[in-house]
N, CA, C and O atoms as a GROMACS GRO file, in nm:
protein
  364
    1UNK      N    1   0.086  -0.118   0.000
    1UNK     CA    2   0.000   0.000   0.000
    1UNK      C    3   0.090   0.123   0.000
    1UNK      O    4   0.179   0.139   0.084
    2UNK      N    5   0.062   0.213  -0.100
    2UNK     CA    6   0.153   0.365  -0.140
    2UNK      C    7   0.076   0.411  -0.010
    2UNK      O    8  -0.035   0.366   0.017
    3UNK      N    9   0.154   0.521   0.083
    3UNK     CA   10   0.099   0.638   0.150
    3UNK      C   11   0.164   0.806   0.109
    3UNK      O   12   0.276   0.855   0.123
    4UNK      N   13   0.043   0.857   0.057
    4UNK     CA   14   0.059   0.976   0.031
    4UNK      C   15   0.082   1.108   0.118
    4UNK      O   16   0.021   1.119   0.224
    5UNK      N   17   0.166   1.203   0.078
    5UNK     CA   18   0.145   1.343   0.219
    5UNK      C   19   0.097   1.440   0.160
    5UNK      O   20   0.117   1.547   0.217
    6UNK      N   21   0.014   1.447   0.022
    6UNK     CA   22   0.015   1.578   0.001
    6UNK      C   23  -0.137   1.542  -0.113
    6UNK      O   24  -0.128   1.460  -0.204
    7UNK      N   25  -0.257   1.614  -0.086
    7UNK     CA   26  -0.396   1.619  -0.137
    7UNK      C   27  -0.368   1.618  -0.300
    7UNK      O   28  -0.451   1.560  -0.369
    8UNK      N   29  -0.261   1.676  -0.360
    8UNK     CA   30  -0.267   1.674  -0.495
    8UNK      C   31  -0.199   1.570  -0.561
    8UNK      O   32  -0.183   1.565  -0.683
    9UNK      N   33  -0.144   1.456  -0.445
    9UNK     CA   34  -0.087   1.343  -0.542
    9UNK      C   35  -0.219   1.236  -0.557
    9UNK      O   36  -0.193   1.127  -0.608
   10UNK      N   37  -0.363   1.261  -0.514
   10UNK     CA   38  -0.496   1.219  -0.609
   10UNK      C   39  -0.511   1.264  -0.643
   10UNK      O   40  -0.509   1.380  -0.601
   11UNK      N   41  -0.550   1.227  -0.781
   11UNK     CA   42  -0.623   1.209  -0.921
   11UNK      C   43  -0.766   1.268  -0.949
   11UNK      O   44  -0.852   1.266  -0.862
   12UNK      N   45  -0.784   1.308  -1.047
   12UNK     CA   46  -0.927   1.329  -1.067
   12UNK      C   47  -0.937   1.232  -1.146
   12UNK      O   48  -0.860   1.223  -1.242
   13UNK      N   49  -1.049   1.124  -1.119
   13UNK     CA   50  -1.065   1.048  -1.181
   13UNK      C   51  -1.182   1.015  -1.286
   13UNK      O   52  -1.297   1.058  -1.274
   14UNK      N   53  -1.146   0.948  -1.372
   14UNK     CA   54  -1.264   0.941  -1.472
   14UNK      C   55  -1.358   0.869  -1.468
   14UNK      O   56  -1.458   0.902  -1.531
   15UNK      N   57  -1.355   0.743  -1.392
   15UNK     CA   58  -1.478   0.688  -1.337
   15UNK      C   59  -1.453   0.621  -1.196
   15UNK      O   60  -1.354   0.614  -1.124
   16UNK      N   61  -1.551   0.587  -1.188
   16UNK     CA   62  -1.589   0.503  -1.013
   16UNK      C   63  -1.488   0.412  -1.041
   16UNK      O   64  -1.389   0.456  -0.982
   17UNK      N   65  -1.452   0.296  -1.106
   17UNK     CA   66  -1.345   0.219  -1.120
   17UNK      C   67  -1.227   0.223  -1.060
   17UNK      O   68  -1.164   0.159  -0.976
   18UNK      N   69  -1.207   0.365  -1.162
   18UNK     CA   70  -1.059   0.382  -1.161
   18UNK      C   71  -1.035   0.467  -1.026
   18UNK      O   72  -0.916   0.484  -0.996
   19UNK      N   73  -1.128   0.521  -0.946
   19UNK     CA   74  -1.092   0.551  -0.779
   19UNK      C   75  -1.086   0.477  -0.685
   19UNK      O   76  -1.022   0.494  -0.582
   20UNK      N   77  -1.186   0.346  -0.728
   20UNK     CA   78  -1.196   0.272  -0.653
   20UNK      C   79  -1.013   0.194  -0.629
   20UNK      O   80  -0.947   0.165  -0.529
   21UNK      N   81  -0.994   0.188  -0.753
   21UNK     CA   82  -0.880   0.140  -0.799
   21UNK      C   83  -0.735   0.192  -0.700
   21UNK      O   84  -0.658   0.122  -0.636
   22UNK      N   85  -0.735   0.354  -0.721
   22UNK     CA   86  -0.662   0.430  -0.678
   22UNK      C   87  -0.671   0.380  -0.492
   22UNK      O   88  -0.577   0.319  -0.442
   23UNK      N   89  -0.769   0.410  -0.426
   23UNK     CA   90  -0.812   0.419  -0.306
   23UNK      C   91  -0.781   0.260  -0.213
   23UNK      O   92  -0.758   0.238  -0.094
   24UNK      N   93  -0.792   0.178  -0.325
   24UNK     CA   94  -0.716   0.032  -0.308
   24UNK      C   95  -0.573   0.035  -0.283
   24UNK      O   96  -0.516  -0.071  -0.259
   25UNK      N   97  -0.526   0.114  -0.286
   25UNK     CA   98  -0.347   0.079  -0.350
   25UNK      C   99  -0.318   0.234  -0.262
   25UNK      O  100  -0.225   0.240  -0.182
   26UNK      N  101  -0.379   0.316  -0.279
   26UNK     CA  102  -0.296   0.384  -0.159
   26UNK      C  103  -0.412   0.471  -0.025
   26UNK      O  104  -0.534   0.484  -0.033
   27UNK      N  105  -0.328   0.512   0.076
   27UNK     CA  106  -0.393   0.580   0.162
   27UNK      C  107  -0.338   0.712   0.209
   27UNK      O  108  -0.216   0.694   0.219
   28UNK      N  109  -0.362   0.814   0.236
   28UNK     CA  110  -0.310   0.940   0.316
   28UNK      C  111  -0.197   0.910   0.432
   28UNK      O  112  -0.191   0.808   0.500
   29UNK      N  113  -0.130   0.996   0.436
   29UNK     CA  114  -0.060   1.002   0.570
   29UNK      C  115  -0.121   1.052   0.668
   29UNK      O  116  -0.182   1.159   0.665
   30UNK      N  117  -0.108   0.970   0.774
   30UNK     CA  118  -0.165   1.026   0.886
   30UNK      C  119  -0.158   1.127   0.936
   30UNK      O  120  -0.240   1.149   1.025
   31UNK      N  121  -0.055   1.236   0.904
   31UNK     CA  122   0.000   1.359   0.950
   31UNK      C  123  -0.121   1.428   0.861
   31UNK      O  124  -0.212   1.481   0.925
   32UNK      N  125  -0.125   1.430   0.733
   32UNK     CA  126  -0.235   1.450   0.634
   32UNK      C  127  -0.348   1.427   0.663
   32UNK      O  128  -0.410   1.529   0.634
   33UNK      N  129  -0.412   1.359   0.701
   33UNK     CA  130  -0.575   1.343   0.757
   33UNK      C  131  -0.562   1.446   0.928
   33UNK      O  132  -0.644   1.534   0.953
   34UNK      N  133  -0.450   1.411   1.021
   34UNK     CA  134  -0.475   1.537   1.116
   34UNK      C  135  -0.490   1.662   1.099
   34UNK      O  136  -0.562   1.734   1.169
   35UNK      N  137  -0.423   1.698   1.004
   35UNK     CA  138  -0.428   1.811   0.951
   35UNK      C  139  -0.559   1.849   0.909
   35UNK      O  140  -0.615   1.945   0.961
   36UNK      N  141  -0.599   1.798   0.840
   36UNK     CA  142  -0.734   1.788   0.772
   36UNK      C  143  -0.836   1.801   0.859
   36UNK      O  144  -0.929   1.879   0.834
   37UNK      N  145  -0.831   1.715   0.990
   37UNK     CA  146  -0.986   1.747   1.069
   37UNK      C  147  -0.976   1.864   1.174
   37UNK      O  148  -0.887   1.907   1.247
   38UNK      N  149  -1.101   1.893   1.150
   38UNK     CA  150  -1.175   2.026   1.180
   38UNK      C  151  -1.133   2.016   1.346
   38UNK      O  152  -1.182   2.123   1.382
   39UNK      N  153  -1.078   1.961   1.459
   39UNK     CA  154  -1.046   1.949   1.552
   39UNK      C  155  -0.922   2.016   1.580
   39UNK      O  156  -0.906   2.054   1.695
   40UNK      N  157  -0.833   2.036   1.498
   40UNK     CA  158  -0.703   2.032   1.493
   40UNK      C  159  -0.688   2.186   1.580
   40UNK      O  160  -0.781   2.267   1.584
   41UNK      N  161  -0.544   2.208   1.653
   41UNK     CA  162  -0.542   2.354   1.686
   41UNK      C  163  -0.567   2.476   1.645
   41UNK      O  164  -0.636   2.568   1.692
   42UNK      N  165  -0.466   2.458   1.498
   42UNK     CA  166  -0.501   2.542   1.453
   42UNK      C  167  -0.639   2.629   1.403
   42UNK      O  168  -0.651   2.746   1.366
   43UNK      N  169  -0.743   2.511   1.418
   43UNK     CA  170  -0.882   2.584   1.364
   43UNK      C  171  -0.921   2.569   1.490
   43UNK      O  172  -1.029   2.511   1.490
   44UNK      N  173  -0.878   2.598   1.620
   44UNK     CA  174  -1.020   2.602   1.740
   44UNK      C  175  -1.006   2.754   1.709
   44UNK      O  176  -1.105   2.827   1.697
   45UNK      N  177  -0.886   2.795   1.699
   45UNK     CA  178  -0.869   3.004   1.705
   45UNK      C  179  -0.857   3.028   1.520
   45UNK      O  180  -0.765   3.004   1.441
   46UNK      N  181  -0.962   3.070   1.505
   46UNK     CA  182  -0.942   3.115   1.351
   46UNK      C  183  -1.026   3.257   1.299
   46UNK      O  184  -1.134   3.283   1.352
   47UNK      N  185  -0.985   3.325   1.218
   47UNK     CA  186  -1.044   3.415   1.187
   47UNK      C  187  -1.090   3.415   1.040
   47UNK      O  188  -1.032   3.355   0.950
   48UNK      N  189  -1.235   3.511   1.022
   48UNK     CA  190  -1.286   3.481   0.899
   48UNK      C  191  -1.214   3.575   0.814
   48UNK      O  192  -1.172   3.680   0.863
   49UNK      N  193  -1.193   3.546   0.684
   49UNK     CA  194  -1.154   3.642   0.556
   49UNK      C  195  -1.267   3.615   0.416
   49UNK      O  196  -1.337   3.524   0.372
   50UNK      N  197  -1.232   3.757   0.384
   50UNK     CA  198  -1.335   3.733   0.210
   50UNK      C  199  -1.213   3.730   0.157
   50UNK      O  200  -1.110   3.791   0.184
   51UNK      N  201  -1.252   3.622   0.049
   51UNK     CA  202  -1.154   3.655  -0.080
   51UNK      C  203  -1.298   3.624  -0.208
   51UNK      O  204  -1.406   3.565  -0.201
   52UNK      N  205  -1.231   3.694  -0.311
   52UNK     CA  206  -1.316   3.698  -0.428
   52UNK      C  207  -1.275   3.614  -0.533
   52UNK      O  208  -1.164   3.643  -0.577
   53UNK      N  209  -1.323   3.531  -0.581
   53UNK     CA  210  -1.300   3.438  -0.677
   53UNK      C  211  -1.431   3.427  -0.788
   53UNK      O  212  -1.552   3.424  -0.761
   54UNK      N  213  -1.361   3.421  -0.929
   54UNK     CA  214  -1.423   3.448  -1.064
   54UNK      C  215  -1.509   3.255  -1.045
   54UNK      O  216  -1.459   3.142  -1.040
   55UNK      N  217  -1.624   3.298  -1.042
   55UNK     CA  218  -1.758   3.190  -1.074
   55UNK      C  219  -1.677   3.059  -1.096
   55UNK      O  220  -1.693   2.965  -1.018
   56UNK      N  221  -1.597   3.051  -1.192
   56UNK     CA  222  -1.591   2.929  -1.286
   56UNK      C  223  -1.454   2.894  -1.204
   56UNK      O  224  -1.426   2.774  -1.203
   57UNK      N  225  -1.389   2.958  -1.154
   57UNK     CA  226  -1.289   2.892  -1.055
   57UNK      C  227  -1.321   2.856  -0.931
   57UNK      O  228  -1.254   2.774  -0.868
   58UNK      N  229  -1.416   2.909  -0.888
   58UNK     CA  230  -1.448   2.829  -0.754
   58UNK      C  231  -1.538   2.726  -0.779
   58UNK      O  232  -1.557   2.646  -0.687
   59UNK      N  233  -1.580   2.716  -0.854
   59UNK     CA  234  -1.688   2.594  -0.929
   59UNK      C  235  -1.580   2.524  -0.935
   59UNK      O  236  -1.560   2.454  -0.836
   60UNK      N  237  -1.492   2.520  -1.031
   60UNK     CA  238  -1.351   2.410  -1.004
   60UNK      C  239  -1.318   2.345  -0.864
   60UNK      O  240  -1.335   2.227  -0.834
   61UNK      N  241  -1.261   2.464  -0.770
   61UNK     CA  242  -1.211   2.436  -0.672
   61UNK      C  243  -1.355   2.329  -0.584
   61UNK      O  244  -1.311   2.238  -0.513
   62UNK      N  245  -1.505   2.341  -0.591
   62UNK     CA  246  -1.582   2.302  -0.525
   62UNK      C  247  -1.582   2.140  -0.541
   62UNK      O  248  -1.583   2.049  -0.458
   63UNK      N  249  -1.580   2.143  -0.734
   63UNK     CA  250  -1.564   2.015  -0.776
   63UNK      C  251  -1.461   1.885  -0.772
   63UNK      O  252  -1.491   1.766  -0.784
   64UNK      N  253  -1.316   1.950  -0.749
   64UNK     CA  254  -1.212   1.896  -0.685
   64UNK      C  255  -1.186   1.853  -0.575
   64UNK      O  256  -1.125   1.746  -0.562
   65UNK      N  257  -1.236   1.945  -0.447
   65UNK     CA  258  -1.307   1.927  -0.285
   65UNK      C  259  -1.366   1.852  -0.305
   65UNK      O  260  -1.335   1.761  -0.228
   66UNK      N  261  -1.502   1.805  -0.413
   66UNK     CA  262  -1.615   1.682  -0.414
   66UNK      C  263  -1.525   1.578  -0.438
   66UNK      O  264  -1.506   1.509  -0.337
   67UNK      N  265  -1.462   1.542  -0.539
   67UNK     CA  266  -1.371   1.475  -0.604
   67UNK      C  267  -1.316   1.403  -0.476
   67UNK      O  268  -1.366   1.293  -0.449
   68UNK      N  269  -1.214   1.456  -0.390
   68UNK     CA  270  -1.145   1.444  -0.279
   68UNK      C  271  -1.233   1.429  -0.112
   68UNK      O  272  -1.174   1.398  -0.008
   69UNK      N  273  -1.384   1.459  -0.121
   69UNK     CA  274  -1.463   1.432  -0.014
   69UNK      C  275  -1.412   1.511   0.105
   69UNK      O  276  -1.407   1.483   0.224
   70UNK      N  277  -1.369   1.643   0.020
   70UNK     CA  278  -1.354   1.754   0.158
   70UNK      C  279  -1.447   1.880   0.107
   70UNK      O  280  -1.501   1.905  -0.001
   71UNK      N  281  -1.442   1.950   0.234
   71UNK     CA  282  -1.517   2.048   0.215
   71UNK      C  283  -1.417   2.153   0.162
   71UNK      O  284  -1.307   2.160   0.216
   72UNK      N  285  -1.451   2.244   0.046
   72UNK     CA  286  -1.375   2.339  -0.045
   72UNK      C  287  -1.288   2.443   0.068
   72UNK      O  288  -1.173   2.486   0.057
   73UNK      N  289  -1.384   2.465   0.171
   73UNK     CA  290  -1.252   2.572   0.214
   73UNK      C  291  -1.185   2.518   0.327
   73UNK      O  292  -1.148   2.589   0.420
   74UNK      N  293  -1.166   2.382   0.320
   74UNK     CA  294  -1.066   2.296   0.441
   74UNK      C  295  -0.975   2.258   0.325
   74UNK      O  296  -0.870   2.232   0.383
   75UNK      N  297  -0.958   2.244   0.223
   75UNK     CA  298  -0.921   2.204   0.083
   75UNK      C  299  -0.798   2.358   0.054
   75UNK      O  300  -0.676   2.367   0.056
   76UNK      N  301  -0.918   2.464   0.025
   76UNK     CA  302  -0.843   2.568   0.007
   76UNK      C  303  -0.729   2.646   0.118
   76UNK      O  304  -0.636   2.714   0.074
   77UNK      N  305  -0.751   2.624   0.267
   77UNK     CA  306  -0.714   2.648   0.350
   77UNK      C  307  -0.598   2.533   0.415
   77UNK      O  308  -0.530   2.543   0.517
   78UNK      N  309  -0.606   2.417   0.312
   78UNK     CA  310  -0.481   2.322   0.327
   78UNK      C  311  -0.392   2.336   0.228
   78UNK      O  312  -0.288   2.270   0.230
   79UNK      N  313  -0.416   2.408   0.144
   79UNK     CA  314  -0.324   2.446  -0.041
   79UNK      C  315  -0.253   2.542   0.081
   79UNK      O  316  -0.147   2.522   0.140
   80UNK      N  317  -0.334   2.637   0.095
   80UNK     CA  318  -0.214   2.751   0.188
   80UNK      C  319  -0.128   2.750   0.255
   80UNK      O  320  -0.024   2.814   0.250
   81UNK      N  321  -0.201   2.599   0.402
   81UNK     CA  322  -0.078   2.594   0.494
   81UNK      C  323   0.044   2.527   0.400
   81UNK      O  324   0.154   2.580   0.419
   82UNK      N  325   0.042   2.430   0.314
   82UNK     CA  326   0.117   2.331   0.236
   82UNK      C  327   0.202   2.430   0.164
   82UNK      O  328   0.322   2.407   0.152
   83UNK      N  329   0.149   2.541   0.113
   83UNK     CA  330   0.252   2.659   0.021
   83UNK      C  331   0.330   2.716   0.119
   83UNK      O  332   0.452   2.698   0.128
   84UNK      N  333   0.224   2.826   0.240
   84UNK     CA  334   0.303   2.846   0.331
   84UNK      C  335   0.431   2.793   0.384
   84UNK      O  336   0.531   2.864   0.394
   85UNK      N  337   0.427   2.657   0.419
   85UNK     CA  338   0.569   2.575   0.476
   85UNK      C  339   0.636   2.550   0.348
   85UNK      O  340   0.757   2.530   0.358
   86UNK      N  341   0.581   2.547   0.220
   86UNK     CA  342   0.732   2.523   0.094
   86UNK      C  343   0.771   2.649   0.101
   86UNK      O  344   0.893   2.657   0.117
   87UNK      N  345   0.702   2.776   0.094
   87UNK     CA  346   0.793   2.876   0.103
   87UNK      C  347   0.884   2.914   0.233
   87UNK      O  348   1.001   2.949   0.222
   88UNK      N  349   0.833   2.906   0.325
   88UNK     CA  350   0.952   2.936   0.462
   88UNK      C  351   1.076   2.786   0.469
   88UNK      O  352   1.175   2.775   0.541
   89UNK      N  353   1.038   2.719   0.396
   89UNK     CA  354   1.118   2.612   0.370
   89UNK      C  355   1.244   2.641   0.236
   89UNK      O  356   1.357   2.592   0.233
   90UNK      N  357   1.196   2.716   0.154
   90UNK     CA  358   1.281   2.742   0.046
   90UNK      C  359   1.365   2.893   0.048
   90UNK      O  360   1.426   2.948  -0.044
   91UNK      N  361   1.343   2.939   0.191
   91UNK     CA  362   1.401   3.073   0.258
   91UNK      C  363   1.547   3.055   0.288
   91UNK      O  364   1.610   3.147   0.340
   0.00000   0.00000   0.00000
């Protein structure tokens, strides 16, 4: 069994098959799913922000979150921390 650390090494897949397929053969890292639930420290203290996004890109981003069985802005708010640490990492 492959274990993955990072939401964008799945696939969008083209049918039920071929996820089923995928989801057989590998699983998340566990550091990766903590991160992920809504329990975690960092989200007991959080603050709200607007950002503005053009229709047809957040329609993307919603459909990719479906794709992946997260909710879009635990999705979008895990792209950040994940950039965040490559950039203070590449400092």
């Amino acid at each position: 069994m492959r274990t993955f650390a990072n939401w964008e090494d799945v696939p969008l897949f083209d049918s039920e098959e071929a996820e089923v397929e995928f989801w057989n053969e590998n699983r998340p890292d566990l550091r990766l799913m903590e991160a992920a639930t809504a329990g975690s420290a960092e989200s007991s203290e959080s603050v709200t922000v607007t950002l503005r996004f053009d229709p047809r890109m957040l329609a993307r981003i919603k459909r990719l979150a479906r794709s992946r069985y997260l909710n879009y802005q635990s999705m979008v708010k895990q792209w950040l921390s994940e950039r965040m640490e490559e950039e203070l990492r590449d400092k």
